[in-house]
C-alpha positions as CSV (number, residue, x, y, z in Angstrom):
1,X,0.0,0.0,0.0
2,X,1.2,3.3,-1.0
3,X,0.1,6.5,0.2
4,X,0.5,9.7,-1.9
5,X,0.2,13.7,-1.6
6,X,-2.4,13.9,-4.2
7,X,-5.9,15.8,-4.8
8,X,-7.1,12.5,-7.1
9,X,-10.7,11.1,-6.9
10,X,-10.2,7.6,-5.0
11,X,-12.9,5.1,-4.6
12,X,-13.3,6.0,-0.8
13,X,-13.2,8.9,1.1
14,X,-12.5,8.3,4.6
15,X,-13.6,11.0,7.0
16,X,-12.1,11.4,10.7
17,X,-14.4,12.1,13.5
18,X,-12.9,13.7,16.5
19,X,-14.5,14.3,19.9
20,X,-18.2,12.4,18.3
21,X,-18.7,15.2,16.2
22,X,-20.0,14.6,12.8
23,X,-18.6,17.0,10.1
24,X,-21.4,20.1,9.4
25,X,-20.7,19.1,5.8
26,X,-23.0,15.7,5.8
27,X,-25.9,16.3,3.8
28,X,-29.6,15.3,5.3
29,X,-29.0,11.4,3.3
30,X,-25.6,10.9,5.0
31,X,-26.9,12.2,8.0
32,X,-30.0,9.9,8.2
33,X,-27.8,6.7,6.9
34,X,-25.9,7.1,10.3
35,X,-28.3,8.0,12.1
36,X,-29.8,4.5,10.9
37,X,-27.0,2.6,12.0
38,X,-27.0,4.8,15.2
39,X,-23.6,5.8,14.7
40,X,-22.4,8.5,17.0
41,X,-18.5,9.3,16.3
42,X,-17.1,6.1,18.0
43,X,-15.3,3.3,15.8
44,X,-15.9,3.3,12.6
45,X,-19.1,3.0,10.0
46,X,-19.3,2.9,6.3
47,X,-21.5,4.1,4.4
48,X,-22.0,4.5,0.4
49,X,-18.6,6.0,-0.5
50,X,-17.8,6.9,2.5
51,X,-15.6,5.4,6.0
52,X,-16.1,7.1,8.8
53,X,-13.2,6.7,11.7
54,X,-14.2,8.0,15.5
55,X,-11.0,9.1,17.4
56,X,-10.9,8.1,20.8
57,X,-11.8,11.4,22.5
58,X,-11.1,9.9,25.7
59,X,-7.5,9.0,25.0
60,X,-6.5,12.5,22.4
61,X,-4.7,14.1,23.1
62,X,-2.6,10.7,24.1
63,X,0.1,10.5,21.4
64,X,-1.8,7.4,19.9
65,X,-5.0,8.5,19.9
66,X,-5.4,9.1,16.0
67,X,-2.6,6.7,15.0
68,X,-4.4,3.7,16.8
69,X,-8.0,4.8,15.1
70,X,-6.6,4.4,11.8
71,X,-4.8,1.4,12.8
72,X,-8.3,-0.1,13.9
73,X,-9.9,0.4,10.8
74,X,-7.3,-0.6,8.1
75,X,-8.2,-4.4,8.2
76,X,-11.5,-3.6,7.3
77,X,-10.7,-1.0,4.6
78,X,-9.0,-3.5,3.6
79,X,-11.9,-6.2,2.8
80,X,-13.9,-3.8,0.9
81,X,-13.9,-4.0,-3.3
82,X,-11.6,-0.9,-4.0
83,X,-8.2,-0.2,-5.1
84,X,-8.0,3.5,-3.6
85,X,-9.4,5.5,-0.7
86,X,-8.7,9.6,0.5
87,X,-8.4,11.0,3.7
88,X,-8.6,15.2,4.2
89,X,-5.8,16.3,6.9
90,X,-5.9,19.3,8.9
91,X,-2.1,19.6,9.5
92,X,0.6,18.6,9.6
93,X,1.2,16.3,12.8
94,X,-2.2,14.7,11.6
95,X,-0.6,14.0,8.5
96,X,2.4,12.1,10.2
97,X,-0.2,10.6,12.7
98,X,-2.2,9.4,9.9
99,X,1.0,8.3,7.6
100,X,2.2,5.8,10.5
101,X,-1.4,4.3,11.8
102,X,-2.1,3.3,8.0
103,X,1.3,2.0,7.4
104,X,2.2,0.3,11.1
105,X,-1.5,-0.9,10.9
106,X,-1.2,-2.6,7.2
107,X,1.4,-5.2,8.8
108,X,0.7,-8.3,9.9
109,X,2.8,-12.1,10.0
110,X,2.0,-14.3,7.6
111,X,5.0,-15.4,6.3
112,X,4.6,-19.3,7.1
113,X,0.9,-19.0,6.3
114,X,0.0,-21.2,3.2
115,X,-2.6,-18.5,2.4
116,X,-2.5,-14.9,2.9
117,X,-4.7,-12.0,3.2
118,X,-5.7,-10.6,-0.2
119,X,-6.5,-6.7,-0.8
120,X,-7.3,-4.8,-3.5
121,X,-6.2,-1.5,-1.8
122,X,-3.3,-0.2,-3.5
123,X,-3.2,3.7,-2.8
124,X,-4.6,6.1,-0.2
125,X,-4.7,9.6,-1.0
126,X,-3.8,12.2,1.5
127,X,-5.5,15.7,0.5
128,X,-5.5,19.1,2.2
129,X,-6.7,22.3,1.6
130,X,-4.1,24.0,4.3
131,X,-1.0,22.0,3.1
132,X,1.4,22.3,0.5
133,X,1.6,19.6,-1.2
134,X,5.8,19.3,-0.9
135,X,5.6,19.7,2.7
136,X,2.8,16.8,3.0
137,X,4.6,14.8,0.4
138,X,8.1,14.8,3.0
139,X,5.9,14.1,5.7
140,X,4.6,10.9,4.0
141,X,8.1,10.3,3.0
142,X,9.5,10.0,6.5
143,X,6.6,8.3,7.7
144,X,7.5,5.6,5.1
145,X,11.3,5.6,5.8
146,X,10.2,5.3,9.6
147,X,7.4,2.7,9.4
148,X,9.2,0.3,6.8
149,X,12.6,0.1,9.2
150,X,9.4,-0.5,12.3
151,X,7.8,-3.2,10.3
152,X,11.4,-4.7,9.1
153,X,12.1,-5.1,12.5
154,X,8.8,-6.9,13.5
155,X,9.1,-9.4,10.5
156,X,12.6,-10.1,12.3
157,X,11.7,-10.5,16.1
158,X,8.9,-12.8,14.5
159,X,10.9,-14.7,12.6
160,X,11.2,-18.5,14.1
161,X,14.6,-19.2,16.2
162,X,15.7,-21.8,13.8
163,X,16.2,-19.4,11.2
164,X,16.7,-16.3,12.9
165,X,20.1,-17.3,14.5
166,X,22.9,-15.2,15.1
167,X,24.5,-16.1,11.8
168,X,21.6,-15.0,10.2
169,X,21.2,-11.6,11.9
170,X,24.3,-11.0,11.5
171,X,24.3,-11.7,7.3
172,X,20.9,-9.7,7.6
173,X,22.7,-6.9,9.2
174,X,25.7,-7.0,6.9
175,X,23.0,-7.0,3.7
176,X,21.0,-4.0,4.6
177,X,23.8,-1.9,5.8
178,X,25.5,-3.1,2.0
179,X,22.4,-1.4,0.3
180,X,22.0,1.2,2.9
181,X,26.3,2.2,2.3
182,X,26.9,2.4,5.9
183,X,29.8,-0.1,7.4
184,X,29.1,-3.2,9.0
185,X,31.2,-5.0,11.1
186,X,30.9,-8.9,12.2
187,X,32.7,-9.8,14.7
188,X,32.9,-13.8,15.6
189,X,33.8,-15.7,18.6
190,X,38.0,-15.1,17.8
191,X,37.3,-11.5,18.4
192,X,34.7,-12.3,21.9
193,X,37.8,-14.0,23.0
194,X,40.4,-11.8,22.0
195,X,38.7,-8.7,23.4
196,X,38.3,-11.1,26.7
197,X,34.7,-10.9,26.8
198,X,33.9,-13.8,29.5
199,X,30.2,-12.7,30.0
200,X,29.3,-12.7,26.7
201,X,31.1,-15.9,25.7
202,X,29.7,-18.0,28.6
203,X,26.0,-17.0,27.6
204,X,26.7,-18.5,24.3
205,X,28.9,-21.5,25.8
206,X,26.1,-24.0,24.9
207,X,24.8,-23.2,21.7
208,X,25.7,-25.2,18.4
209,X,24.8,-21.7,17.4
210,X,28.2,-19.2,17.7
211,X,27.7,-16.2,18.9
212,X,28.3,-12.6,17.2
213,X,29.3,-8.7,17.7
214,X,28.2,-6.6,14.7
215,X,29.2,-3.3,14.8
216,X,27.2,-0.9,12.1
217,X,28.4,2.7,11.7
218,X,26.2,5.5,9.8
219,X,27.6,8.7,8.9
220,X,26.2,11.4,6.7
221,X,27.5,12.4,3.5
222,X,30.4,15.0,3.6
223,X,31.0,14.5,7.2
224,X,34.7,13.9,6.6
225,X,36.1,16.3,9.0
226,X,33.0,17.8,10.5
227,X,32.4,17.4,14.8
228,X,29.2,15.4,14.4
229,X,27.4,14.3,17.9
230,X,28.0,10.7,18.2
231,X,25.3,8.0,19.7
232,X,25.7,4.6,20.5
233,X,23.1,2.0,20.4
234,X,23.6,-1.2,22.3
235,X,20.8,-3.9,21.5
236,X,20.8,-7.6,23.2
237,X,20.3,-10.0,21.4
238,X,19.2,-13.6,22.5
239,X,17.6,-15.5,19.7
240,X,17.1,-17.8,21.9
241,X,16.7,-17.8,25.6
242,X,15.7,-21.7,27.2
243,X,17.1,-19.9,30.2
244,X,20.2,-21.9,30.2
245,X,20.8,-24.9,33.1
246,X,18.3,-22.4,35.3
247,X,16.0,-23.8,33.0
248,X,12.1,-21.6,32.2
249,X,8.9,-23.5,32.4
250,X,7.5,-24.6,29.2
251,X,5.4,-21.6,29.3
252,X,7.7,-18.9,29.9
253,X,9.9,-20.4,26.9
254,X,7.1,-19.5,24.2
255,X,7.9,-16.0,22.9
256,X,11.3,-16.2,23.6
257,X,12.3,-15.6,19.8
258,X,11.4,-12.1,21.0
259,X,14.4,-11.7,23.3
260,X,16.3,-10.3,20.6
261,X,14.2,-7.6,20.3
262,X,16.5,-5.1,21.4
263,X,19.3,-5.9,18.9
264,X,16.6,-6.0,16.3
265,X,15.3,-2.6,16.7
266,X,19.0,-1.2,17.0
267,X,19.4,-2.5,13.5
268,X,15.9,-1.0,12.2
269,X,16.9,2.4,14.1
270,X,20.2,2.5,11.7
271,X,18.6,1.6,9.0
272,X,15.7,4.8,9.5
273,X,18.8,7.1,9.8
274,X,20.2,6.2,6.9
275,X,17.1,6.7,5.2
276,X,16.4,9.9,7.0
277,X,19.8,10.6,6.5
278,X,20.4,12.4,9.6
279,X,23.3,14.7,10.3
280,X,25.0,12.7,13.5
281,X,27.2,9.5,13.7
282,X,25.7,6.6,14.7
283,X,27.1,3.1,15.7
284,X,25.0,0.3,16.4
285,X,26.2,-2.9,18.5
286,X,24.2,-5.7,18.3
287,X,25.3,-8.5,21.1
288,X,24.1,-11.7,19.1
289,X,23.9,-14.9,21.2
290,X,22.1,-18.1,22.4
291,X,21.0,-19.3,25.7
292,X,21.3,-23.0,25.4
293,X,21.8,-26.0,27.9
294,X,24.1,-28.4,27.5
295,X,27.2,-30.5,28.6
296,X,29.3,-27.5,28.4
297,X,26.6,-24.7,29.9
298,X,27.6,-21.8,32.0
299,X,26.6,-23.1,35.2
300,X,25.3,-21.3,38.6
301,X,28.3,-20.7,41.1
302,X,30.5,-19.8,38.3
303,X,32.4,-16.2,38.2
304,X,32.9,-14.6,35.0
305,X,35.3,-12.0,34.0
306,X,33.8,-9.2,32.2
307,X,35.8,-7.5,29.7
308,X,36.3,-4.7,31.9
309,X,38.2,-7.4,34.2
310,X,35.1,-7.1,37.1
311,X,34.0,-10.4,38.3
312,X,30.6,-11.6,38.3
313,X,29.0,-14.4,40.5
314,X,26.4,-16.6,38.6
315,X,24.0,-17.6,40.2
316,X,21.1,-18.0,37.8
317,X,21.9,-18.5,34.5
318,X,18.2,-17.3,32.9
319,X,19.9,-13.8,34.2
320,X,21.6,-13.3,30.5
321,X,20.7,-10.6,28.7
322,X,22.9,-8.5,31.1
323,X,26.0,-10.3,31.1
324,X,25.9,-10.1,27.0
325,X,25.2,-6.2,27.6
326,X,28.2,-6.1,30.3
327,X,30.9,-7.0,27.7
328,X,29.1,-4.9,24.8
329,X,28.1,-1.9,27.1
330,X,32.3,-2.0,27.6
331,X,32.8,-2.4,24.1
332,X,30.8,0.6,23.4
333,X,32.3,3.1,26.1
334,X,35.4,3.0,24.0
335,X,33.8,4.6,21.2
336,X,33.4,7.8,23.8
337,X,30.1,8.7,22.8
338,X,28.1,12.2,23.1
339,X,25.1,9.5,24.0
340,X,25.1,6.0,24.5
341,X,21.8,4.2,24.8
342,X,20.9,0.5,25.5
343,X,18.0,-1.7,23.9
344,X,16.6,-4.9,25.5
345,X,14.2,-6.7,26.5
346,X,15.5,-7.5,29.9
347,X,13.2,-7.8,32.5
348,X,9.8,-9.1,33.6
349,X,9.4,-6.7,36.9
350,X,9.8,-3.8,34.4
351,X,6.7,-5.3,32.9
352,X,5.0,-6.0,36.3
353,X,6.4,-1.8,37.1
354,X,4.6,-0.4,34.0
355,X,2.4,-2.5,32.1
356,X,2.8,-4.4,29.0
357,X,2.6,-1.0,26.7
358,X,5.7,1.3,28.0
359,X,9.3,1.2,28.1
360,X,11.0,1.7,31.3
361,X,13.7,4.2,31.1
362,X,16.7,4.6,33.6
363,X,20.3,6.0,33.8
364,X,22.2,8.2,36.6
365,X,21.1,11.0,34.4
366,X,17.2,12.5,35.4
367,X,17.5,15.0,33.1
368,X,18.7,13.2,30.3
369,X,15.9,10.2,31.0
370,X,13.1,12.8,30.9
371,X,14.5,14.5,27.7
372,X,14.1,10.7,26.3
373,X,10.5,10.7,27.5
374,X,9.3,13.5,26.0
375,X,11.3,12.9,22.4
376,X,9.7,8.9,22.6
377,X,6.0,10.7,23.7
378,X,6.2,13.2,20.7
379,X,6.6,9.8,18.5
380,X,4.1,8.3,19.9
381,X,5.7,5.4,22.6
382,X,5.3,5.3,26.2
383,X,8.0,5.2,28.4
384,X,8.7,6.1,32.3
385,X,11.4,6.8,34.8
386,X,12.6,4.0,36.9
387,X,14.5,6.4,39.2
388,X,17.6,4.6,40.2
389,X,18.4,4.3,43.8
390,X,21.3,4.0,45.4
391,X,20.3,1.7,48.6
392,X,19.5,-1.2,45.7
393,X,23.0,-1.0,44.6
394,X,23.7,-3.7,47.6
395,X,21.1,-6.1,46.2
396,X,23.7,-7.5,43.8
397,X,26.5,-7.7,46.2
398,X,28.9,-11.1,45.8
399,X,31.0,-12.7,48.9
400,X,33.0,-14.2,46.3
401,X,33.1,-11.9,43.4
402,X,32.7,-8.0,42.4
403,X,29.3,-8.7,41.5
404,X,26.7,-11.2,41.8
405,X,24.1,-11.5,38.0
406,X,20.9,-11.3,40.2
407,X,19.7,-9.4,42.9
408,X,19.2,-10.5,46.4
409,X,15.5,-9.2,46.5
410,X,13.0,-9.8,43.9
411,X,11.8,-6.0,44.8
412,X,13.1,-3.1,42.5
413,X,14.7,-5.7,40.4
414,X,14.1,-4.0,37.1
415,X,16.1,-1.0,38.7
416,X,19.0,-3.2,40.4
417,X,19.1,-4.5,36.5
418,X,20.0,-1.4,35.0
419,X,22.0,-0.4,38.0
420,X,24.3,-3.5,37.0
421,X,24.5,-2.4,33.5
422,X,26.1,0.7,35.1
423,X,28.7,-1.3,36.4
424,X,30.1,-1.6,32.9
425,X,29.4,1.6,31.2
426,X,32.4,3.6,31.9
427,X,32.0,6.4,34.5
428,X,32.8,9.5,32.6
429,X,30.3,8.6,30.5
430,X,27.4,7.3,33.2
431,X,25.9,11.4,32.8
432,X,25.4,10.4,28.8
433,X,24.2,6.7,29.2
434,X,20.2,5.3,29.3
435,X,19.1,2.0,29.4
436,X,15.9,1.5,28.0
437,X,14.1,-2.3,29.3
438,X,11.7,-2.7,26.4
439,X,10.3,-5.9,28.4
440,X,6.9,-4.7,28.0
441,X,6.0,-3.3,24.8
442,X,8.7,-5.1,22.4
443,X,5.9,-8.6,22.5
444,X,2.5,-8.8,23.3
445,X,0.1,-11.7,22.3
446,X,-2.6,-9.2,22.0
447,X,-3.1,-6.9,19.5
448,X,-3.3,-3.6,20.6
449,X,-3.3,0.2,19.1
450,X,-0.9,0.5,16.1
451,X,0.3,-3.1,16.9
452,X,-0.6,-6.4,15.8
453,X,-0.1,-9.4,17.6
454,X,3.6,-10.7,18.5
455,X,6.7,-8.0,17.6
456,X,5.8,-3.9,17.7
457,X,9.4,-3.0,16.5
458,X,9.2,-1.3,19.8
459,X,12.3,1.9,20.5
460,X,12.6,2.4,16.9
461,X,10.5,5.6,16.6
462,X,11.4,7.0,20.5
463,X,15.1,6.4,19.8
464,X,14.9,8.1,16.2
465,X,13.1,11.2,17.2
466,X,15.3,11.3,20.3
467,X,18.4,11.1,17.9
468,X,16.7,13.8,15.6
469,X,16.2,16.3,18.7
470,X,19.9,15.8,19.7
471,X,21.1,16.3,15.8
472,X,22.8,19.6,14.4
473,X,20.9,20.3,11.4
């Protein structure tokens, strides 16, 4: 489905309803025909040749409020007998709104289905009397360049773990950063070993699957020689998590494809900058492992050495995701970033803290984790402060080692997570350093808003708008 800046007559003309008031332009038929199907402004209704879409007027101004409305309805656009449909927009953030609930809410996973859904929608039309058509034209531009890299990233989380190993992310990665011309770097177990990564390594001990470090590097063209601001992403990347010998119930182990979720979206942020072309360097490092048992599993009363040389005590071994982030977090603080910002999906009391639907966001820096909030609100994710606190920094004391991989209490363990991450982000650069737990949001078997069931692509559109709002034009 493409969406153009264009005045043309289309098949449908789909007309937003905010607040349950009917446009003044109905005429007395149109009137009656909804009236008939007692239609007040809420969902949608169709009638003749036209859709009508109710925005939630409880939830606007929440920044999904439209997005999710058009979202709602596209399935059912969808069904009907045309190839083109129209939508008038007031402005532009409506446009943009608009753009990303048609195009986020036009995916769905049916790649292993032997029959797919069939549509004969093709084009929708986006017309306005207030907007030049250029500036609506970019704004549908971005919107693409955004939602594609959102719905590349979905496709990936919800790709089965026997394909979507860390070989194959890693190919993937080196692929789209070929056709994107920004450098990619893989990086195999030789390199873990040589760069003494021991928490990263011992994650992937038991996997007949090797584990990777792919570093991807944008920079925009003619930068040679310019001061650009730098950010870092760091994205975990389990492709598998059984949870290791501290093995998860049967239960707990479905959707664990999605534990690379963080990695994932770190790849489809990259590849929206590029397309955005955005004047700052990026680097992405993706932390690509699996989480196996075995003969030779990491075991529970082991002690690591982190490639910073701390020493950690194991004593669960379903406590990954940060040992793989210790060694990469390290790896990253020598590229001496202006920001550096982890992904991942790494704990289920973030979840229980804030819901299934927002991102918990934490870092030594308030004012820095509040400036993300806003830039991730404005794109339309959720996210909140986990204030971190010192008297938890105790929790994941060791007797036998510098640090122990799981806290002591079960309360405020989401926090005492990103506190250990902290351990291995060097400290001149703790002020410029967020860790974003995308437990929550990254993978929900529910549909909801702009989101289908299983991967959102979650932190792709927060993190880009934060990078855009921290970028010298």
């Amino acid at each position: 489905m493409q969406i153009l800046a264009n005045s043309k007559k289309s098949d449908l003309e789909i007309i937003l309803v905010f607040d349950k008031k009917l446009p003044k332009t109905l005429t007395k038929t149109q009137k009656d025909a909804l009236a008939l199907r007692d239609y007040k402004g809420e969902g949608s209704c169709f009638i003749g040749e036209q859709f009508f879409i109710g925005v939630d007027s409880h939830n606007y101004p929440f920044p999904n409020a439209l997005r999710d409305a058009v979202a709602n309805a596209i399935p059912t656009i969808k069904k009907l007998n045309i190839a083109t449909a129209s939508i008038n927009i007031e402005n532009l953030q409506s446009a943009k709104e608009v753009c990303e609930g048609l195009l986020l809410g036009d995916y769905n996973f049916e790649t292993f289905k032997s029959k797919k859904s069939q549509s004969k929608l093709k084009t929708i039309y986006l017309q306005s009397k207030k907007i030049d058509s250029k500036a609506l034209q970019t704004i549908i531009t971005e919107a693409e360049h955004i939602c594609s890299s959102i719905n590349f990233v979905r496709e990936l989380i919800n790709t089965p773990p026997a394909i979507a190993t860390p070989k194959y992310i890693a190919n993937l990665a080196q692929k789209r950063a070929k056709d994107l011309k920004i450098n990619c770097e893989i990086y195999d177990q030789k390199f873990l070993e040589k760069e003494k990564m021991g928490a990263f390594l011992a994650v992937a001990k038991a996997s007949a699957n090797p584990p990777f470090l792919v570093h991807l590097t944008y920079k925009p063209k003619g930068s040679k020689n310019k001061k650009l601001p730098k950010i870092v992403l760091v994205g975990k990347g389990l492709t598998y998590d059984s949870g290791g010998l501290s093995l998860k119930p049967g239960d707990y182990m479905t959707t664990m494809k999605a534990d690379k979720s963080g990695a994932c979206a770190v790849l489809g942020i990259l590849e929206a900058v590029a397309k955005l072309e955005l004047n700052a360097e990026i680097h992405g490092i993706l932390g690509l492992a699996e989480n196996m048992i075995g003969g030779n599993a990491y075991k529970p009363d082991d002690i690591l050495i982190a490639r910073n040389k701390k020493s950690i005590e194991v004593r669960n071994t379903d406590a990954e995701g940060r040992l793989v982030l210790a060694d990469c977090l390290s790896y990253a603080s020598d590229l001496k970033p202006d920001f550096l910002l982890d992904l991942a999906t790494l704990t289920g009391a973030c979840v229980v803290a804030l819901g299934d639907y927002s991102t918990g966001v934490m870092g030594y820096n308030p004012k820095l984790a509040e400036s993300f909030n806003k830039a991730a609100f404005s794109a339309g994710e959720l996210s909140a402060t986990l204030p971190f606190n010192p008297y938890l920094r105790k929790l994941f004391n060791s007797d036998v080692a510098d640090l122990c991989n799981i806290p002591s209490s079960r309360y405020g363990s989401a926090i005492s997570a990103g506190m250990f991450l902290g351990e291995f982000v060097e400290e001149s650069l703790h002020q410029k350093w967020l860790h974003l737990d995308i437990a929550g949001p990254a993978y929900v078997e529910k549909a909801w808003g702009v989101n289908p069931f299983g991967a959102t692509g979650a932190g792709v559109r927060a993190v880009v708008e934060f990078i855009k709002q921290n970028t010298k034009e």
